[in-house]
C-alpha positions as CSV (number, residue, x, y, z in Angstrom):
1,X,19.4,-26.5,102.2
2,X,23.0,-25.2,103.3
3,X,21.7,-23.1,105.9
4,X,19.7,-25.5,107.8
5,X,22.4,-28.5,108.1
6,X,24.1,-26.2,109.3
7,X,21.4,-24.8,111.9
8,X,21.6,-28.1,112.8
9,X,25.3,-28.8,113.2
10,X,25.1,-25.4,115.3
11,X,22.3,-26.6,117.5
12,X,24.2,-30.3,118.1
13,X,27.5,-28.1,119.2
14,X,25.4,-26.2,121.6
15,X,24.3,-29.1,123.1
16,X,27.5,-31.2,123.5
17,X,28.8,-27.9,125.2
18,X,26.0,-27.3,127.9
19,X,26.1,-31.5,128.6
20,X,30.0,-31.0,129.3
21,X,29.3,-27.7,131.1
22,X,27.1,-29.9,133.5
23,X,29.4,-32.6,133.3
24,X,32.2,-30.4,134.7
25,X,29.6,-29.0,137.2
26,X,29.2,-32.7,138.8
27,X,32.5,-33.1,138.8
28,X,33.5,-30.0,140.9
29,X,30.8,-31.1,143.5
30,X,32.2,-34.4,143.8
31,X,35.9,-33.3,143.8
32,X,34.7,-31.2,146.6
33,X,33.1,-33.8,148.6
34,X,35.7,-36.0,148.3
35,X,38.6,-33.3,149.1
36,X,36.2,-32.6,152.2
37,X,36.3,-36.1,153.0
38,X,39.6,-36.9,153.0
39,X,40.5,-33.2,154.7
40,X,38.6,-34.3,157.7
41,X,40.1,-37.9,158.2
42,X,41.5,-38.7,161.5
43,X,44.9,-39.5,159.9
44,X,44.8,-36.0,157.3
45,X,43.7,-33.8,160.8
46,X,47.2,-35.8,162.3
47,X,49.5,-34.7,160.0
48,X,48.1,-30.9,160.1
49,X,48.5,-31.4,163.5
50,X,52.1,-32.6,163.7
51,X,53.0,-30.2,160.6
52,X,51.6,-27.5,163.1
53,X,53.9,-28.4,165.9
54,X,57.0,-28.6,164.0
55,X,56.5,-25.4,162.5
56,X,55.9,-24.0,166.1
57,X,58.8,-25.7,167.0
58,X,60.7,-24.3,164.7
59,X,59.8,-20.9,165.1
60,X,60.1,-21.1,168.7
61,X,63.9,-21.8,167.8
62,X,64.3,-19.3,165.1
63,X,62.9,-16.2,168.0
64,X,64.0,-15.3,170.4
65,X,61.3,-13.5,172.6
66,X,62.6,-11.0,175.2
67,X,66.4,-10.9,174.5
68,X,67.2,-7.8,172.9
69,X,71.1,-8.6,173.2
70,X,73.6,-10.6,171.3
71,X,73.4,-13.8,172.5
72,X,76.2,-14.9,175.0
73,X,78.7,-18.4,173.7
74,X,76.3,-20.4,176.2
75,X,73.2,-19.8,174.5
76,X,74.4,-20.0,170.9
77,X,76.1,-23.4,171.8
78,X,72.2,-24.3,173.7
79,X,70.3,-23.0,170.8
80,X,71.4,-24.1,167.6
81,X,69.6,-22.5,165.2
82,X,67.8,-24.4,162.2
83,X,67.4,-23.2,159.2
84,X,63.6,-22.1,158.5
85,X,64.3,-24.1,154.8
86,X,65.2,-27.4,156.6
87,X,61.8,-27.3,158.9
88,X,60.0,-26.3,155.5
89,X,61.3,-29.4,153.4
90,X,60.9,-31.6,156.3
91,X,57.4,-30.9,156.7
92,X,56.5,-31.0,153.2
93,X,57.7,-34.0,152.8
94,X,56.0,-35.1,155.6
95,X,52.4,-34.5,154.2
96,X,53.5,-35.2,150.4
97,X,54.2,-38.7,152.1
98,X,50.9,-38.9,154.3
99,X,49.0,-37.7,151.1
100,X,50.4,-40.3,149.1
101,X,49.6,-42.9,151.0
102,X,46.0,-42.1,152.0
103,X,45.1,-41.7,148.0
């Protein structure tokens, strides 16, 4: 008598796991689709975009391509240097913001 409730309780519990398996299956494909959707919105594709420049602006200030010397008091005063940090926070905040608003 023991032995088949508990068959029973067994067989419930292996069917409340493979429904939630499933359920967790549809869920990854419609987080997917959704992150897809959003990741290839005109206004997601901007901020990539401008993120992308100001890290290319930023790393066009950092190097220095072809000058193998110190650099002279006119070109330190020219080129300022920013601090890679600065250009990081600034464009993390930049998309944190964007990704706030679109949600």
């Amino acid at each position: 008598m023991k032995n088949a409730s508990l068959n029973v309780l067994l067989k419930q519990a292996e069917e409340r796991v493979l429904e939630r398996q499933a359920l967790i299956g549809r869920q990854i494909v419609y987080l997917g689709e959704q992150l897809q959707r959003h990741l290839a919105s005109p206004r997601a594709l901007m901020i990539a975009g401008g993120a992308g420049f100001l890290a290319g602006e930023a790393s066009k200030r950092l190097s220095r391509p072809g000058k193998n010397h110190p650099p002279t008091e006119e070109e330190v005063i020219d080129e300022q240097p920013v601090k890679p940090g600065l250009w990081l926070t600034a464009c993390t905040f930049i998309v944190k913001q964007a990704l706030m608003r679109m949600s």
